[in-house]
Each structure stands twice: as structure tokens, then as C-alpha cells.
C-alpha positions as protocol buffer text, in pm:
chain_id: "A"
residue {
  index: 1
  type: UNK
  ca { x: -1394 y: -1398 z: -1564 }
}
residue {
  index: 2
  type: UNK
  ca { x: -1655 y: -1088 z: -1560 }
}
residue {
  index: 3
  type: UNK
  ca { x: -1879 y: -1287 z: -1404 }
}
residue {
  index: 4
  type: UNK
  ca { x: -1604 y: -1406 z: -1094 }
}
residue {
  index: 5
  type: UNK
  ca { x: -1536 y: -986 z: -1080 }
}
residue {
  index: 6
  type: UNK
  ca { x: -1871 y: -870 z: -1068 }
}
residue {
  index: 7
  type: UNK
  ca { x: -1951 y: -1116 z: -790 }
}
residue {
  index: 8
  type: UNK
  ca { x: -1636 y: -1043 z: -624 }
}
residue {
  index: 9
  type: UNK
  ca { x: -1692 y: -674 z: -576 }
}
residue {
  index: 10
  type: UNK
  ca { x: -2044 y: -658 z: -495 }
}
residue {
  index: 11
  type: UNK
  ca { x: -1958 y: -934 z: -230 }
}
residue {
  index: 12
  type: UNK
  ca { x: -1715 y: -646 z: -136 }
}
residue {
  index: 13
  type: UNK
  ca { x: -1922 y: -341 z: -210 }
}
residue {
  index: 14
  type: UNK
  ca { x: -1988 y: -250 z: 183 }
}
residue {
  index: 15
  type: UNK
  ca { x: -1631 y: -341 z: 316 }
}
residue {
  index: 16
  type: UNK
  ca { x: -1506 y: -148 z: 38 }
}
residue {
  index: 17
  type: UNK
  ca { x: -1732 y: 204 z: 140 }
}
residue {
  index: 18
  type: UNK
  ca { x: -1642 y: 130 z: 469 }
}
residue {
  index: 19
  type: UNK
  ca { x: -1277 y: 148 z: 392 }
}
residue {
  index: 20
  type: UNK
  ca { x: -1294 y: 453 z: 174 }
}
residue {
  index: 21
  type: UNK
  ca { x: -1509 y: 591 z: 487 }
}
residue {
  index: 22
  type: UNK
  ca { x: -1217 y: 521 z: 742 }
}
residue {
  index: 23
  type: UNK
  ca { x: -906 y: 611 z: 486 }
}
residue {
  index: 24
  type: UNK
  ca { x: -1075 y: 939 z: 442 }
}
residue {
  index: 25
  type: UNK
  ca { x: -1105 y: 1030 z: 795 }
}
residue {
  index: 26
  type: UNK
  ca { x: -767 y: 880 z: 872 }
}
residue {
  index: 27
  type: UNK
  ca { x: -631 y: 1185 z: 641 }
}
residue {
  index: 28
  type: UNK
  ca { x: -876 y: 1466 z: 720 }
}
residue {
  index: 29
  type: UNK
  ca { x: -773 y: 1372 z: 1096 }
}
residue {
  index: 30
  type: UNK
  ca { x: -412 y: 1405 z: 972 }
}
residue {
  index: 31
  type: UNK
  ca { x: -390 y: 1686 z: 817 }
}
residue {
  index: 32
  type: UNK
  ca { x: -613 y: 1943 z: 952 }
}
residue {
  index: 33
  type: UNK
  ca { x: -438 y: 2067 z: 1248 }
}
residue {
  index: 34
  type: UNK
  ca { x: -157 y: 2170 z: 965 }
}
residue {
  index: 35
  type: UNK
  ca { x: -264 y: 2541 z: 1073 }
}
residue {
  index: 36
  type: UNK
  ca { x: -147 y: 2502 z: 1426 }
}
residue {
  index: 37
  type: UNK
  ca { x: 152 y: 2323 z: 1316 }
}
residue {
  index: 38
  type: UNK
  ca { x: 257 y: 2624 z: 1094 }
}
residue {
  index: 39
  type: UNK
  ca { x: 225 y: 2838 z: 1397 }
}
residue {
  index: 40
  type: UNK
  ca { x: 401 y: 2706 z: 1643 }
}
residue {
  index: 41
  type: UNK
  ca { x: 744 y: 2616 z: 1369 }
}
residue {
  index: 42
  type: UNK
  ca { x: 987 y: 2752 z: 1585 }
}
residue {
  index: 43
  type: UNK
  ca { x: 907 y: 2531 z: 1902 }
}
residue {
  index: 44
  type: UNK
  ca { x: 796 y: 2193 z: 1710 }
}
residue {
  index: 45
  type: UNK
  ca { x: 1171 y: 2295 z: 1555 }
}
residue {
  index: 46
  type: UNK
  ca { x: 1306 y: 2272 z: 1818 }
}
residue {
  index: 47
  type: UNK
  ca { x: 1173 y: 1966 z: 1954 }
}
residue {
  index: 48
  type: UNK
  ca { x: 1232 y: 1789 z: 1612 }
}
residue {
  index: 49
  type: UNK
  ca { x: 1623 y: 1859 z: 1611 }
}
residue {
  index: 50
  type: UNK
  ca { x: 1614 y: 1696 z: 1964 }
}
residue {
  index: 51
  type: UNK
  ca { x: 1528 y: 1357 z: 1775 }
}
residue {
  index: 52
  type: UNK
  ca { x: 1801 y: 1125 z: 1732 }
}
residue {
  index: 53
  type: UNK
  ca { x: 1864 y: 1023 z: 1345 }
}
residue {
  index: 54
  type: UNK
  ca { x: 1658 y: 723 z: 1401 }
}
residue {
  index: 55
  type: UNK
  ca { x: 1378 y: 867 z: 1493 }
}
residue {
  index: 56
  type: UNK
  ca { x: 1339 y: 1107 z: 1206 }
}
residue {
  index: 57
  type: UNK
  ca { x: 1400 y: 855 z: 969 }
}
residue {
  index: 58
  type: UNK
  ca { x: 1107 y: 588 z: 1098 }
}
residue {
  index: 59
  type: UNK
  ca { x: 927 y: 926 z: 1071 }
}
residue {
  index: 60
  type: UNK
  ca { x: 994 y: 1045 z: 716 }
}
residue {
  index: 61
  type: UNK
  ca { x: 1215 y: 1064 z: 436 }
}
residue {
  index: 62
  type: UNK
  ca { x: 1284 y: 1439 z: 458 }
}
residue {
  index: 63
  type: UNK
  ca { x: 1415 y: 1603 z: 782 }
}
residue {
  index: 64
  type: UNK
  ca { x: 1258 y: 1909 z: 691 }
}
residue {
  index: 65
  type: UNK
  ca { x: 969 y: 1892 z: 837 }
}
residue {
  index: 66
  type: UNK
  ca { x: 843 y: 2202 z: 888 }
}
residue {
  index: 67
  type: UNK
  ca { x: 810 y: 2272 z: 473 }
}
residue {
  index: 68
  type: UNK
  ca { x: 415 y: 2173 z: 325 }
}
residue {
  index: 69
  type: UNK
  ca { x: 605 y: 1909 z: 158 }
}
residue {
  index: 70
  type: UNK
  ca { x: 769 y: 1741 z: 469 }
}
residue {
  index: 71
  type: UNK
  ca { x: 477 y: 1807 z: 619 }
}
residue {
  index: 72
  type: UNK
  ca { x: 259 y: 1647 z: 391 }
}
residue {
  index: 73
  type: UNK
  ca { x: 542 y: 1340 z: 392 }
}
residue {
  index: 74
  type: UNK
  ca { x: 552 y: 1252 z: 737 }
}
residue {
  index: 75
  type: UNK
  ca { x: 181 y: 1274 z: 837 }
}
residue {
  index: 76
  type: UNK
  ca { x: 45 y: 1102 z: 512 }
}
residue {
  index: 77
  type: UNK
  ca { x: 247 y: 947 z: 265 }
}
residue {
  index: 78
  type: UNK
  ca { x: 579 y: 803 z: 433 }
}
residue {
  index: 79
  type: UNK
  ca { x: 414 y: 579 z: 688 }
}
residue {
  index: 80
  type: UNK
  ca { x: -18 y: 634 z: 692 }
}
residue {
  index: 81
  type: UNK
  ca { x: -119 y: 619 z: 377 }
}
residue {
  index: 82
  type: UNK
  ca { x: 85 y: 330 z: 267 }
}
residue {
  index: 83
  type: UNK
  ca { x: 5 y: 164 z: 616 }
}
residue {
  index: 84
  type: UNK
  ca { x: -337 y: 159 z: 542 }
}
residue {
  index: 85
  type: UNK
  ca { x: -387 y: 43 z: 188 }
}
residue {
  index: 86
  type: UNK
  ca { x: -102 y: -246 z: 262 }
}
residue {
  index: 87
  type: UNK
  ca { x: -361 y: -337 z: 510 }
}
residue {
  index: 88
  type: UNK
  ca { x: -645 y: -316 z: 254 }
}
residue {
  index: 89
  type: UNK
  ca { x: -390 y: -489 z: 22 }
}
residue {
  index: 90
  type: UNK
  ca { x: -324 y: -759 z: 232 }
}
residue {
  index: 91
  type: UNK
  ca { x: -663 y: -843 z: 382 }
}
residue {
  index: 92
  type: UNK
  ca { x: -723 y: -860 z: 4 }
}
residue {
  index: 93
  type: UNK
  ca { x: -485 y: -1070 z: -106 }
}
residue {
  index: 94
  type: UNK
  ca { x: -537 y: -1360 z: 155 }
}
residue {
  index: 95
  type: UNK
  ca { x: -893 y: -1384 z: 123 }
}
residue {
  index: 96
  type: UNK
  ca { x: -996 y: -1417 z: -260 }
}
residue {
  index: 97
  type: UNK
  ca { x: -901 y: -1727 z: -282 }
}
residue {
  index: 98
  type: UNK
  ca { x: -837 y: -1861 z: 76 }
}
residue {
  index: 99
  type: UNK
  ca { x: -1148 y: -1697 z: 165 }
}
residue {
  index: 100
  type: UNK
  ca { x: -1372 y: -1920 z: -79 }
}
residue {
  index: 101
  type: UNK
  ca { x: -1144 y: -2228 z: 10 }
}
residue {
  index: 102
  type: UNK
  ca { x: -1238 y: -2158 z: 376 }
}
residue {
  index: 103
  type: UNK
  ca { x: -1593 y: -2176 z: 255 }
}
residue {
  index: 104
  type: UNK
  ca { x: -1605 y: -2489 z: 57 }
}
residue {
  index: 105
  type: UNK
  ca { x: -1690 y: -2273 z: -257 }
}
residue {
  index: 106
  type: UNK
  ca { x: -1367 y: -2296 z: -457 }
}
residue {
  index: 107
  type: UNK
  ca { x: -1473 y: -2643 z: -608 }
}
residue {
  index: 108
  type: UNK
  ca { x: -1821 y: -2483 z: -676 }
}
residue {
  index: 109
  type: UNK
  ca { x: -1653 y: -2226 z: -906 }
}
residue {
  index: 110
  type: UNK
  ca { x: -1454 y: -2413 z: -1080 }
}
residue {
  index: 111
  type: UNK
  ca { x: -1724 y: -2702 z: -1208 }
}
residue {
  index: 112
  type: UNK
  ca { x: -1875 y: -2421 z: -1356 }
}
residue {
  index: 113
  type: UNK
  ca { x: -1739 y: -2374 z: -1733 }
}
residue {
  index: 114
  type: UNK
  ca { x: -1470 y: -2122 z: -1590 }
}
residue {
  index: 115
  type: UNK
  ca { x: -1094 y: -2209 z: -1617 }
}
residue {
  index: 116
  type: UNK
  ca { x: -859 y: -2142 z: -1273 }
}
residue {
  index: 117
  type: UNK
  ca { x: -683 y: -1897 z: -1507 }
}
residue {
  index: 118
  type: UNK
  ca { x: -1028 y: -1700 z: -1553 }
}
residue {
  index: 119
  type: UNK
  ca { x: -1106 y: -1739 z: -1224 }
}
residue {
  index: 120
  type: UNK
  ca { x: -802 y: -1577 z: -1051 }
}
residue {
  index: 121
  type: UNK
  ca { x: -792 y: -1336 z: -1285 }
}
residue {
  index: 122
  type: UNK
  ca { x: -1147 y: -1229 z: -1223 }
}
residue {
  index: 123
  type: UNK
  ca { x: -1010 y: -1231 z: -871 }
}
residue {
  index: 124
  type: UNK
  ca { x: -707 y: -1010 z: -848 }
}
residue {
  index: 125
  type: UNK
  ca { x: -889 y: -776 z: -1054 }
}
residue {
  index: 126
  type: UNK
  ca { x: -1166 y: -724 z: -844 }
}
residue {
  index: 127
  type: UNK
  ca { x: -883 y: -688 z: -560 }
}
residue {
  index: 128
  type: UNK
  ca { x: -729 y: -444 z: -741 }
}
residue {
  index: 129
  type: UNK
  ca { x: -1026 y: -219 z: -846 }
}
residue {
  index: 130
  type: UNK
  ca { x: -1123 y: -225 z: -450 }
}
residue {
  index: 131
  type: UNK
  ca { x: -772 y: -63 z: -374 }
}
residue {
  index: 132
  type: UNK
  ca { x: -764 y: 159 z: -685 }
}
residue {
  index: 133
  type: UNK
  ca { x: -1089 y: 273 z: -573 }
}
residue {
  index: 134
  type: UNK
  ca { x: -967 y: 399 z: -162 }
}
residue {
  index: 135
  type: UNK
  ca { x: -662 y: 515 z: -331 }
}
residue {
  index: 136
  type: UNK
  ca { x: -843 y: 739 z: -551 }
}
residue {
  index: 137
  type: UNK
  ca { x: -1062 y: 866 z: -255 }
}
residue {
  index: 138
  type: UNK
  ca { x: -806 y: 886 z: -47 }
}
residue {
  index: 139
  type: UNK
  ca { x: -620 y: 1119 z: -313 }
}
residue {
  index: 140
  type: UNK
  ca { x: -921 y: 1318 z: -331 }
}
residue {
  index: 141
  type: UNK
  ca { x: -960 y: 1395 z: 30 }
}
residue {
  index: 142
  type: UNK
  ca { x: -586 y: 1449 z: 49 }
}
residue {
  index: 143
  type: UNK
  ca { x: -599 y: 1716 z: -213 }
}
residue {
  index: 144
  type: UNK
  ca { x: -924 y: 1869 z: -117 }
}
residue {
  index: 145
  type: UNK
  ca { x: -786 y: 1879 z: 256 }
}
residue {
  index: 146
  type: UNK
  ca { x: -468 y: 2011 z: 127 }
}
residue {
  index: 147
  type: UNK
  ca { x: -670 y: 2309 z: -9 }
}
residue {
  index: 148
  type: UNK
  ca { x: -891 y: 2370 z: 296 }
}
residue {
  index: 149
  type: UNK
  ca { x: -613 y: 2452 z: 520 }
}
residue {
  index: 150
  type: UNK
  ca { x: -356 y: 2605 z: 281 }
}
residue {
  index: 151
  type: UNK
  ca { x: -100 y: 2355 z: 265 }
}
residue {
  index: 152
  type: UNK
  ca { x: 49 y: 2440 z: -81 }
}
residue {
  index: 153
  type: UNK
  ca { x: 183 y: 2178 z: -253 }
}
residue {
  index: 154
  type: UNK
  ca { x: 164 y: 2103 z: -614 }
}
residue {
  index: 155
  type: UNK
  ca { x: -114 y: 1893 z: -739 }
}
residue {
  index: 156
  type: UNK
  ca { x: 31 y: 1640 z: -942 }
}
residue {
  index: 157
  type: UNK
  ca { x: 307 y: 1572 z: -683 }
}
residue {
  index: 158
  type: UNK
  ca { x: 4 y: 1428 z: -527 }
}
residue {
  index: 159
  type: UNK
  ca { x: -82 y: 1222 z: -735 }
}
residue {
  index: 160
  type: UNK
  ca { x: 245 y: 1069 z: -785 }
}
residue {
  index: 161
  type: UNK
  ca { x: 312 y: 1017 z: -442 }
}
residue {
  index: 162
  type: UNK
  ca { x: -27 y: 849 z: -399 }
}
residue {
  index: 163
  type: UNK
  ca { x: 23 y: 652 z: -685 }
}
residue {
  index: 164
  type: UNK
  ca { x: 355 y: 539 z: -587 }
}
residue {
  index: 165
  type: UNK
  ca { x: 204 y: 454 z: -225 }
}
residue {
  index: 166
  type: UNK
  ca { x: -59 y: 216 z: -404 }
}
residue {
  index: 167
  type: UNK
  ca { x: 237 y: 69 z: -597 }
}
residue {
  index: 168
  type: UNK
  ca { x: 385 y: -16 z: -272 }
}
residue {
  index: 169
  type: UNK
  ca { x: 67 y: -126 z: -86 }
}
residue {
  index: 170
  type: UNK
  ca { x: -18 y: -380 z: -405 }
}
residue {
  index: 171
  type: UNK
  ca { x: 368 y: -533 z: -380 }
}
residue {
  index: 172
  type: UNK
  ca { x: 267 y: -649 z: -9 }
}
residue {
  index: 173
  type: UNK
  ca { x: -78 y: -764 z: -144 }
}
residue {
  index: 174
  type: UNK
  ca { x: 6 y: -948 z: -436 }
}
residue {
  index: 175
  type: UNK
  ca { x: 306 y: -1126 z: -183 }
}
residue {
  index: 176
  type: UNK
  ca { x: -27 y: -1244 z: 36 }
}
residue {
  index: 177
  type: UNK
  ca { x: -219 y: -1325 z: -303 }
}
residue {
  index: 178
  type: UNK
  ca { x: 95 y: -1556 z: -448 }
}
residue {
  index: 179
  type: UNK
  ca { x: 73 y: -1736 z: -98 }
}
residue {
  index: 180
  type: UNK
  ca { x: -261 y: -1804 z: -77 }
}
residue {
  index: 181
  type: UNK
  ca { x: -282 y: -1880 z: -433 }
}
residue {
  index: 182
  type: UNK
  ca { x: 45 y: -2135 z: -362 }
}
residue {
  index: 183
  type: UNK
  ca { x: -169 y: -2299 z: -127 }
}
residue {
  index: 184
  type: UNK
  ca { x: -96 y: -2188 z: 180 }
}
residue {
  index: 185
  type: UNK
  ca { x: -346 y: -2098 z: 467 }
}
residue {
  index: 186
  type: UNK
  ca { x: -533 y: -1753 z: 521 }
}
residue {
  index: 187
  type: UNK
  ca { x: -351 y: -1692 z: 818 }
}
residue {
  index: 188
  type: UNK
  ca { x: 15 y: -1768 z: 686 }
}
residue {
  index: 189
  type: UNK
  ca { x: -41 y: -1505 z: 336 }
}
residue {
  index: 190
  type: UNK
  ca { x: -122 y: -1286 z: 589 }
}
residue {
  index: 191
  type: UNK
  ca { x: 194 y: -1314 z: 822 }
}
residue {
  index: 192
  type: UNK
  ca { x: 419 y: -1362 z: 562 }
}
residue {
  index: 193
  type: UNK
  ca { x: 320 y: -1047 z: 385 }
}
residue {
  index: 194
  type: UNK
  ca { x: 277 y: -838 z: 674 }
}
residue {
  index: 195
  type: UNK
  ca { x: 617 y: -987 z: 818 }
}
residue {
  index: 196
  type: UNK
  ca { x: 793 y: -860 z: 504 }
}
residue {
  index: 197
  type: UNK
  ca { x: 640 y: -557 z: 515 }
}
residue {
  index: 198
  type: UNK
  ca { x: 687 y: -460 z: 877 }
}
residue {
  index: 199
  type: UNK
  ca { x: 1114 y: -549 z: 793 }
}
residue {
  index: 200
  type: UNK
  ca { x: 1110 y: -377 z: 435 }
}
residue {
  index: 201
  type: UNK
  ca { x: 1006 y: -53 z: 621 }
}
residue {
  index: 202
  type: UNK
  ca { x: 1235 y: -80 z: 942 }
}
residue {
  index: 203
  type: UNK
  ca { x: 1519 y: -161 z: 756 }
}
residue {
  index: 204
  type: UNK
  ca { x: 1496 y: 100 z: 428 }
}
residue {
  index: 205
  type: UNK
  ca { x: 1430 y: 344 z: 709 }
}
residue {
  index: 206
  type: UNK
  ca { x: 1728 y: 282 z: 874 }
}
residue {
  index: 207
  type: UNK
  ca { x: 1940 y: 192 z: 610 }
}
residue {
  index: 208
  type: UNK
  ca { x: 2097 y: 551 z: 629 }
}
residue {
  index: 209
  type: UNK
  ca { x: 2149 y: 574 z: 983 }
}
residue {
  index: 210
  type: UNK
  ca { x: 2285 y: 180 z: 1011 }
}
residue {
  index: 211
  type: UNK
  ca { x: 2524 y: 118 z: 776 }
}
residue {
  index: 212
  type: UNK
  ca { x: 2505 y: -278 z: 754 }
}
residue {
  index: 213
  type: UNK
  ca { x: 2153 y: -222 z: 630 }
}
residue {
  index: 214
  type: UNK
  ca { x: 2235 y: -26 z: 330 }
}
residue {
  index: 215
  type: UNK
  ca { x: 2302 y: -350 z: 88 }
}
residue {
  index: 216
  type: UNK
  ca { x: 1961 y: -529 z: 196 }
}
residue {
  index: 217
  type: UNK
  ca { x: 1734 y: -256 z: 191 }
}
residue {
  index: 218
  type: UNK
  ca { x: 1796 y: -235 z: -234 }
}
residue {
  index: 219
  type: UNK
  ca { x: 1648 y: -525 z: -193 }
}
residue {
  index: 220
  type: UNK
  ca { x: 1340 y: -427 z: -32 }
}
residue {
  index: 221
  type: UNK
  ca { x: 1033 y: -251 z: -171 }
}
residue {
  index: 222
  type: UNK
  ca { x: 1027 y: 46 z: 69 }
}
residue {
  index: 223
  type: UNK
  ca { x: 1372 y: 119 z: -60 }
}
residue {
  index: 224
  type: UNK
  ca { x: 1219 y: 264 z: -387 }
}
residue {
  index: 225
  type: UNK
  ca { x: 915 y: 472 z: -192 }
}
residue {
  index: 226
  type: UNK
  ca { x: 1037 y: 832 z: -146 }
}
residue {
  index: 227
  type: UNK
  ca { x: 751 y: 1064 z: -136 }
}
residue {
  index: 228
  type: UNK
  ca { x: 967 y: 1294 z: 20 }
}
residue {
  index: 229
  type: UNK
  ca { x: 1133 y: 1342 z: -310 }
}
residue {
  index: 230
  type: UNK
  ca { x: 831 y: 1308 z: -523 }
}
residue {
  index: 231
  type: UNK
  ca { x: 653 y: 1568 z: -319 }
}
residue {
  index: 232
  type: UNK
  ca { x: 926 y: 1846 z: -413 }
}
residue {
  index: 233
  type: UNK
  ca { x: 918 y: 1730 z: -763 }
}
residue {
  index: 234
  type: UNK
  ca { x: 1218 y: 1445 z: -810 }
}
residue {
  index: 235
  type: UNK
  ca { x: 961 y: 1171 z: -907 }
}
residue {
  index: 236
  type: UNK
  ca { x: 1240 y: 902 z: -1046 }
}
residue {
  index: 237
  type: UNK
  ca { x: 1031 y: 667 z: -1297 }
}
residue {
  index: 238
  type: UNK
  ca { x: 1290 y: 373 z: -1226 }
}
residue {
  index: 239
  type: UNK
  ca { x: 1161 y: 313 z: -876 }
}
residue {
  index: 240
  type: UNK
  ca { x: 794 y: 318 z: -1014 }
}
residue {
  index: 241
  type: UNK
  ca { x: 944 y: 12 z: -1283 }
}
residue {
  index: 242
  type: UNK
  ca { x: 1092 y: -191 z: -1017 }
}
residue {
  index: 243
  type: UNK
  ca { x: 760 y: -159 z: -813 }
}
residue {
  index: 244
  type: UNK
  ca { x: 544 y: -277 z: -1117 }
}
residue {
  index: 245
  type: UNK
  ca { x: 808 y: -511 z: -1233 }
}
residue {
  index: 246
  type: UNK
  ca { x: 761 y: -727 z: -870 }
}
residue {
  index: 247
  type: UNK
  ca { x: 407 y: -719 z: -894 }
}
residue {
  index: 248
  type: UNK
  ca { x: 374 y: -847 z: -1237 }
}
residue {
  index: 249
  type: UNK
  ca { x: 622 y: -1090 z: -1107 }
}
residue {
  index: 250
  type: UNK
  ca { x: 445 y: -1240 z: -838 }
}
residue {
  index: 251
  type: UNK
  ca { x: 133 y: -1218 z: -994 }
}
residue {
  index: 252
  type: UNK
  ca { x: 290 y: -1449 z: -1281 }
}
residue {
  index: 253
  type: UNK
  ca { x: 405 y: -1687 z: -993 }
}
residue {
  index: 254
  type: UNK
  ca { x: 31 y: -1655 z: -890 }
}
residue {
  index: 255
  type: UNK
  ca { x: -129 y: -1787 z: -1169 }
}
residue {
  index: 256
  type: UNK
  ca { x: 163 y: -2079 z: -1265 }
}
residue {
  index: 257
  type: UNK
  ca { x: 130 y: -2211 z: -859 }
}
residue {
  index: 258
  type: UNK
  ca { x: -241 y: -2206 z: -894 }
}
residue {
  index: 259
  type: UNK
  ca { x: -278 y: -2380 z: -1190 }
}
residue {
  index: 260
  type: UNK
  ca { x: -39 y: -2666 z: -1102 }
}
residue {
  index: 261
  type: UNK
  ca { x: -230 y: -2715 z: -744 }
}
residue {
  index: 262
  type: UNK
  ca { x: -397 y: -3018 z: -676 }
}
residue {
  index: 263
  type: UNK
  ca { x: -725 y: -2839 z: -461 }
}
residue {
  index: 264
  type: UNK
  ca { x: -813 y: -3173 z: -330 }
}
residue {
  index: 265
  type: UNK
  ca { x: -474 y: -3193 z: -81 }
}
């Protein structure tokens, strides 16, 4: 298994600078006009309360946007930050295994003395350390960002949030790893995950505003991401459990569907 995740991340190594590369400029590019933003409150204000309900809440969590920690919500961690690192997530997810299928190299690894349990484990940790690693840049740059142009908010709020937008971004990953693992193409981990996560935002952000969507979003991961709240210091534990209880879920599912495939169909 050490030897499938060392491969597997220095395979990686360059994707995975470039992604901490682009995640950090993402959120420097984000957040440093939050000095002209403070000045001009009472017009953006206004604008903002011109917004139909809708619009604020495909936006952010919080309406008040004009405090560091609405700020800091709707230009990072309500839509961005989890945006990107699903992305990471996913691209992740459908390509350790379907990747080396693609290649021809799946039945290589496997007549070595290596079981398929070993194997995908040596896998999805290697995916995981890749998106641990961007998350913890990215939650460096946010803080040291954060500090540059005085946009006070509490440290360990930002960790939380950024924690709980990893959680989030690793639910939609794992989804594409269970696929791919089930045996199903590249391309259709990679819809199906991104299909789910494209309706698990657009209907938990509605869910207030439409009231038919209010039973189906509990359903829904996005449901139980409010960095809004964590941000001013209600970090609820229970949505962090249901996040970790799906992925351990579906990473259970992984492993079962994967060792029951027949690789020659």
C-alpha cells in the first residue's frame, strides 16, 4: 500500500503545486480588494438590498454582507473555495483508478503481491493527502491575506470553515471515487459527481426561499455547509458527523464494489 501512495503522489507531485499555485491566487485575487469594499459600504448596501432573495442566497449564507465575516463568506468559503477543491476532489476521484484502467496498468498492479484492498487504499490516500495538502495552503493564504488587508476575523473560525469546506469537497470526490471504483467509466464518475454537486448546491441554497425544496435539501450535503455560521462562531459539530459519516460510507461501498469486480469485463 506505501508503495501504491508513494507512486501515486509523486505521479501527482506537479499537478498538485500547480493546484496549490492556482487555489492561492484564486483567494489572494478574492480577497484583496476587501479595502475598497469597506469603503464604499453604504453604496454596495444599497445595491445588495436591491437583490431579490434568490440571489443572495446562491451568493451566501449570511445576508450581511458588509460584516468581515459575510464578507469573508461570500467571496471565499460559501461558493469558491468549496468550488475549487470539489474540482480537485473530483478530478481525483475519477482518475486513480479509471485513470490506470485507461492505461492498461491496473492488471500490472495487481500481479504484483499487492491485494485490491491495498491497492485502493494506497489510492484514496494519496487522493486525500493531495487535497489535504491545497486545503492547508489555501487556509494559509486565506489567513495570511486576511491579515494583510485587515479583515478581522477570528483565526480558528478559519480553520473550521476551511475544514468544513474540505469535508464537503471530499463527499463529491469520494461519490466520483465509489463510481469509478464500481466500474464505471472516467467520464460518467465525473458527471455523476459533478451532477450531484451542481443540484446539492442549487437546491440547499434555495431551500429557504422555495419552500418545496426544504425536505430534499436535508438530504443533500450542502445542506450541512454553513460557513456563514461557523465564521461568527456557531460551528455545530453534528453537520461535521454527517459529512464524515457519508464519506466513510461511500468509501466502504468503494472498497466492497471493487473487490467483487471482475476487471476483465
Amino acid at each position: 500500500m506505501w508503495a501504491v501512495l508513494h507512486w501515486t503522489f509523486w505521479q501527482r507531485r506537479w499537478s498538485t503545486l500547480w493546484w496549490c499555485t492556482g487555489v492561492s491566487s484564486f483567494i489572494i485575487l478574492s480577497l484583496s480588494f476587501y479595502a475598497s469594499f469597506r469603503d464604499q459600504a453604504v453604496q454596495l448596501n444599497e445595491v445588495l438590498s436591491r437583490l431579490p432573495n434568490a440571489a443572495h442566497a446562491l451568493i451566501s449564507d449570511t445576508t450581511d454582507f458588509l460584516t468581515p465575516e459575510g464578507f469573508l463568506s461570500a467571496r471565499l468559503f460559501y461558493l469558491l473555495l468549496p468550488l475549487l477543491l470539489s474540482i480537485l476532489a473530483i478530478g481525483l476521484g475519477s482518475s486513480l483508478i479509471a485513470k490506470e484502467e485507461d492505461r492498461g496498468t491496473l492488471e500490472v498492479l495487481l500481479s504484483r503481491p499487492v491485494s485490491r484492498v491495498k491497492l485502493l487504499a494506497g489510492k484514496a490516500l494519496a487522493g486525500l493527502i493531495i487535497v489535504l495538502a491545497v486545503s492547508l495552503v489555501s487556509l494559509i493564504t486565506a489567513v495570511v491575506v486576511c491579515r494583510l488587508v485587515k479583515l478581522e476575523v477570528a483565526f480558528d473560525r478559519i480553520i473550521l470553515a476551511t475544514l468544513l469546506s474540505t469535508l464537503l469537497a471530499l463527499v463529491f470526490g469520494v461519490i466520483a471515487f465509489a463510481v469509478a471504483a464500481h466500474g464505471r467509466a472516467r467520464a460518467a464518475s465525473v458527471g455523476i459527481a459533478t451532477l450531484f454537486g451542481i443540484a446539492s448546491y442549487l437546491i440547499s441554497s434555495l431551500d429557504e426561499v422555495v419552500e418545496v425544496l426544504r425536505f430534499p435539501a436535508k438530504l443533500l450535503p450542502y445542506h450541512y455547509y454553513r460557513p456563514g455560521e461557523v465564521l461568527v462562531g456557531n460551528f455545530n459539530w453534528r453537520f461535521v458527523t454527517i459529512l464524515v459519516s457519508v464519506i466513510a460510507v461511500l468509501i466502504l461501498f468503494s472498497f466492497l464494489s471493487f473487490r467483487q469486480r471482475d476487471l476483465n469485463d
